[in-house]
C-alpha positions as CSV (number, residue, x, y, z in Angstrom):
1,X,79.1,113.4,58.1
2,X,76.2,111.4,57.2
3,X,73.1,111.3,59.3
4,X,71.1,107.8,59.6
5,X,68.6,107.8,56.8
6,X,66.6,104.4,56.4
7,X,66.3,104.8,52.8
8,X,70.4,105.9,52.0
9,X,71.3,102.7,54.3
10,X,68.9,100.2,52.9
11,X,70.4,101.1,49.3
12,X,73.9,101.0,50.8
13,X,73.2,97.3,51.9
14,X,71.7,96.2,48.9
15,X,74.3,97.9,46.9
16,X,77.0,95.6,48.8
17,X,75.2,92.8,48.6
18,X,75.0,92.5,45.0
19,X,78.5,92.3,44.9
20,X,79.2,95.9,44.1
21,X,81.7,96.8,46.6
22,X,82.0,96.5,50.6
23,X,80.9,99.2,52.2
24,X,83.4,102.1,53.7
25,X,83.6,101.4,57.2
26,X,83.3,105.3,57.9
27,X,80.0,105.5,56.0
28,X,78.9,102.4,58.0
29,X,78.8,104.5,61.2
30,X,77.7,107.3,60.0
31,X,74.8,105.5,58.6
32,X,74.5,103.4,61.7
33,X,70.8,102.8,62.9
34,X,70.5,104.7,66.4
35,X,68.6,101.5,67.6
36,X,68.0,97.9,68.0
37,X,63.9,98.5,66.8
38,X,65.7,100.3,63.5
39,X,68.1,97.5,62.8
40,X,65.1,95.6,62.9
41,X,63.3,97.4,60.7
42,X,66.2,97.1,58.1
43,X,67.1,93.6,58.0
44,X,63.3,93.3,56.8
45,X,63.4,96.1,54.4
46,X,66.5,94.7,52.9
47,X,65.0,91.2,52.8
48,X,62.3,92.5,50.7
49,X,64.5,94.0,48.5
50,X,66.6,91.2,48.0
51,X,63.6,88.9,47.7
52,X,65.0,87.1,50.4
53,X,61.8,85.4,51.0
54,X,59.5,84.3,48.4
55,X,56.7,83.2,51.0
56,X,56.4,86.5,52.6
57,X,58.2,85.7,56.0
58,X,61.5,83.8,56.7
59,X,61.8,80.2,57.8
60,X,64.6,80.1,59.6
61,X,65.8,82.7,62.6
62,X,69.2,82.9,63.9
63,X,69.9,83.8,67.6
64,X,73.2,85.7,69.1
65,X,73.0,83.1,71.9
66,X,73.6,85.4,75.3
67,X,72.2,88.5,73.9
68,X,68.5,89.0,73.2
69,X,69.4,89.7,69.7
70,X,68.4,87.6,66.0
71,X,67.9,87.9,62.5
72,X,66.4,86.3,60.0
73,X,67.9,84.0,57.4
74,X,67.3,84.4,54.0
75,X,65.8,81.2,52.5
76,X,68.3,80.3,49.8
77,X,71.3,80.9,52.5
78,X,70.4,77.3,54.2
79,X,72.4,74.4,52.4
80,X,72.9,71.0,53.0
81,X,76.1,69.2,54.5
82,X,78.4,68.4,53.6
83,X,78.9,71.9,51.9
84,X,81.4,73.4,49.8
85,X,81.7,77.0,50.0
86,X,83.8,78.8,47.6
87,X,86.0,81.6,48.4
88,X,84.4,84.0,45.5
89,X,81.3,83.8,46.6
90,X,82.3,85.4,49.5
91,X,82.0,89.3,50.7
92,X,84.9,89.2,52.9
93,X,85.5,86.4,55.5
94,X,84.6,82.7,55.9
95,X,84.1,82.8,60.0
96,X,82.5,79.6,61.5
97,X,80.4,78.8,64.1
98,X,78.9,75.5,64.8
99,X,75.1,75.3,66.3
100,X,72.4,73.3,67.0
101,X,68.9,74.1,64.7
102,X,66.0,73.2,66.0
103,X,62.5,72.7,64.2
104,X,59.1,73.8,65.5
105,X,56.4,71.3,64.8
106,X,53.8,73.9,65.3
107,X,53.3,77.9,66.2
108,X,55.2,79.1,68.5
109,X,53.7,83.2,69.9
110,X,54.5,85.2,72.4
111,X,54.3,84.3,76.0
112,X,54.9,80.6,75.4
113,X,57.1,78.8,78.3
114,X,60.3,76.7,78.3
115,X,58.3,73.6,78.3
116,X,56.1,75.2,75.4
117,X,59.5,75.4,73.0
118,X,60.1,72.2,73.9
119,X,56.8,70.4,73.2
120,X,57.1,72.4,69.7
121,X,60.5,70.9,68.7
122,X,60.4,68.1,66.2
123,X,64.1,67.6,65.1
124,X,67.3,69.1,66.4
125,X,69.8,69.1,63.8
126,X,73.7,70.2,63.7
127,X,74.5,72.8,62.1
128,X,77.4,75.6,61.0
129,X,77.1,79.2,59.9
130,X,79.4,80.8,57.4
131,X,80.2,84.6,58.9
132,X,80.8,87.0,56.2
133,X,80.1,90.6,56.1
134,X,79.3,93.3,53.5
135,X,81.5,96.2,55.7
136,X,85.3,96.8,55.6
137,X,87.4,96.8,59.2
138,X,83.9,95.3,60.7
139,X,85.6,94.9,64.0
140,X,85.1,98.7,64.3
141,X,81.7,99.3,63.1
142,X,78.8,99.5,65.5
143,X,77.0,96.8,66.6
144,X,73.7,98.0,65.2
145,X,74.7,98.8,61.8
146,X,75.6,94.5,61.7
147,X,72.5,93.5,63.5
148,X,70.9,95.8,60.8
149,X,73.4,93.8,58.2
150,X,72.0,90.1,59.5
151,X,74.7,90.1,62.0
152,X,77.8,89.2,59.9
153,X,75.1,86.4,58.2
154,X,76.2,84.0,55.6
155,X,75.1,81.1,55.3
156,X,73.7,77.9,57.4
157,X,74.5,74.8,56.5
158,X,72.2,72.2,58.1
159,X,73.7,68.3,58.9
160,X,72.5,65.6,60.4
161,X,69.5,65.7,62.8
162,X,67.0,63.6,64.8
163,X,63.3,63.5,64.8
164,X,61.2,63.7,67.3
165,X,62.5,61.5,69.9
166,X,65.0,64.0,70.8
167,X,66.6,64.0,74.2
168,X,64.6,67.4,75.7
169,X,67.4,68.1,77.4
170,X,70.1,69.8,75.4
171,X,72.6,71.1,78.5
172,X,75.7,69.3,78.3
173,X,76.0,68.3,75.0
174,X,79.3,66.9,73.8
175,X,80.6,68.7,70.8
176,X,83.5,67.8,68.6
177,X,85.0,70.0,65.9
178,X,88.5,69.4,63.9
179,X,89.8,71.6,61.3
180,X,91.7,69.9,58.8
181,X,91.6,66.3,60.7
182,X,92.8,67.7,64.1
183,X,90.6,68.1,67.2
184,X,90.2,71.1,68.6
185,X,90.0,71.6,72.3
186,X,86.8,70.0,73.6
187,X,87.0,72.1,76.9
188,X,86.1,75.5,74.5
189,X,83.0,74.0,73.1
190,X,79.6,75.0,75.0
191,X,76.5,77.1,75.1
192,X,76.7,80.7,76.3
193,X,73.2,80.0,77.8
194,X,74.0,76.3,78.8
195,X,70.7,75.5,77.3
196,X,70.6,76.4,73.8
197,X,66.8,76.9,73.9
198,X,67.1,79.8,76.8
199,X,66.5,82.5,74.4
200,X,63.2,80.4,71.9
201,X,60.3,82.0,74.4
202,X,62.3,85.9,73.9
203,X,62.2,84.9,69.9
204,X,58.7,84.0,69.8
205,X,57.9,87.5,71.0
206,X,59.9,89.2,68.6
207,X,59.6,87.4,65.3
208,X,55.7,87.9,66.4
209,X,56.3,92.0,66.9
210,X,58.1,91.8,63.2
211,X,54.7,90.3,61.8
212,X,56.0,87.1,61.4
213,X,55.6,84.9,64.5
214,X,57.2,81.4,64.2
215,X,55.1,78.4,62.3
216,X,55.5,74.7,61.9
217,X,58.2,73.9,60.2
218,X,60.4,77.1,61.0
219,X,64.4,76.7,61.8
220,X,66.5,78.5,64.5
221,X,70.0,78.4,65.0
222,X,70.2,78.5,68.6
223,X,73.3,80.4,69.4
224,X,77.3,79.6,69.0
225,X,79.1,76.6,71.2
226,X,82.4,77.9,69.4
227,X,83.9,81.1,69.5
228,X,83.7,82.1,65.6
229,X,87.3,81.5,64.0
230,X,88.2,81.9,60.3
231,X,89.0,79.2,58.2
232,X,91.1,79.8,54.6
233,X,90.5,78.2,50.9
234,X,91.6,74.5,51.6
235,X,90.7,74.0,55.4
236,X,87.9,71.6,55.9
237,X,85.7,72.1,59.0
238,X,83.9,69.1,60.6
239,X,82.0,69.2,63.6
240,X,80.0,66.5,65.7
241,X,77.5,67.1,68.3
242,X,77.2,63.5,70.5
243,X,73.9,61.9,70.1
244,X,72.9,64.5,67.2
245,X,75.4,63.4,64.3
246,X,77.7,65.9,62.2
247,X,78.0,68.6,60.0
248,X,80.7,70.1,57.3
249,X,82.4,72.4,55.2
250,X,85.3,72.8,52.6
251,X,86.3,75.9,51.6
252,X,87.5,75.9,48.5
């Protein structure tokens, strides 16, 4: 058995994501970070391996939704809609989630209040993420080792959006989504948190305790309104948020 070793499990990531294999899901465990504070500290240290970020610090943050939990997105990961992803440039899966992404208009620590987040918000923009992961049978992996992994990150791929005259209210939203041309059922289609900026204020804090705390012009993903489904080579995934505009992808 392998013990959790920061160094072995960094390598092990960046290994798989250069496209040299997924990684055993037995060795996943094994290497498993024992906490949330050391997933942490490995989605950064594999960012800087990767060169994730060029600037020094990401610009875009994704949230779980219900869970206090987020990584950051790696800056050439966010692509405009309408997108087509192909099936090779895949690890493993093509999972989808549609979002809203908000944008800060100006720093954003710490302490700040709901009506703080929403003062900061200058566009709110719809939005899909690709899951894929880097581990085989990820269903039975722990959770840490794909927090540590950019929990199951793909990519985000950012569609239409309004500017600052947004409604600052985003509880209720109507959201359509059809797969192929059909509709799926509108009643499935909410926020965990009804109000997908619950969890900004909790994000400020920690993005600020990873030494990069949010600035104007940073993106986050605020959290699912779909359960994540899988889509196959040929499907085409369109989604509209009401009063927002839409977003797509073809997989191809």
């Amino acid at each position: 058995m392998v013990k959790y070793d920061k160094k072995e499990l960094v390598a092990t990531l960046v290994n798989a994501w250069k496209g040299n294999g997924l990684v055993n899901a037995e060795l996943a465990s094994d290497l498993s970070p024992g906490s949330l504070l050391e997933a942490y500290e490995i989605q950064k240290l594999l960012g800087i391996q990767m060169e994730w970020w060029p600037n020094g610090r990401p610009s875009a943050w994704k949230l779980v939704g219900e869970r206090e939990l987020a990584a950051p997105v790696p800056d050439r990961f966010i692509i405009p809609s309408p997108s087509v992803i192909k099936k090779n440039s895949l690890f493993s899966l093509c999972g989808i989630e549609v979002e809203i992404i908000v944008r800060l208009s100006r720093e954003l620590l710490g302490g700040c209040s709901d009506r703080d987040v929403r003062n900061s918000i200058d566009g709110v923009f719809s939005a899909i993420e690709i899951f894929d992961v880097r581990v085989e049978d990820w269903r039975n992996v722990p959770d840490n080792f794909l927090l540590a992994d950019l929990q199951m990150h793909g990519k985000l791929v950012l569609g239409d959006g309004v500017l600052n005259e947004w409604n600052k209210s985003l509880y209720g939203t109507e959201l359509d989504i059809l797969v192929n041309g059909l509709s799926l059922d509108k009643g499935l289609f909410r926020h965990p948190m009804g109000d997908p900026l619950a969890m900004i204020p909790w994000l400020a804090s920690h993005a600020e305790k990873r030494g990069w705390p949010l600035q104007k012009g940073d993106m986050i993903a605020t959290g699912s309104w779909s359960k994540m489904f899988e889509i196959n080579p040929g499907d085409v995934v369109q989604a509209f948020f009401k009063d927002i505009g839409g977003v797509s992808v073809f997989l191809e």
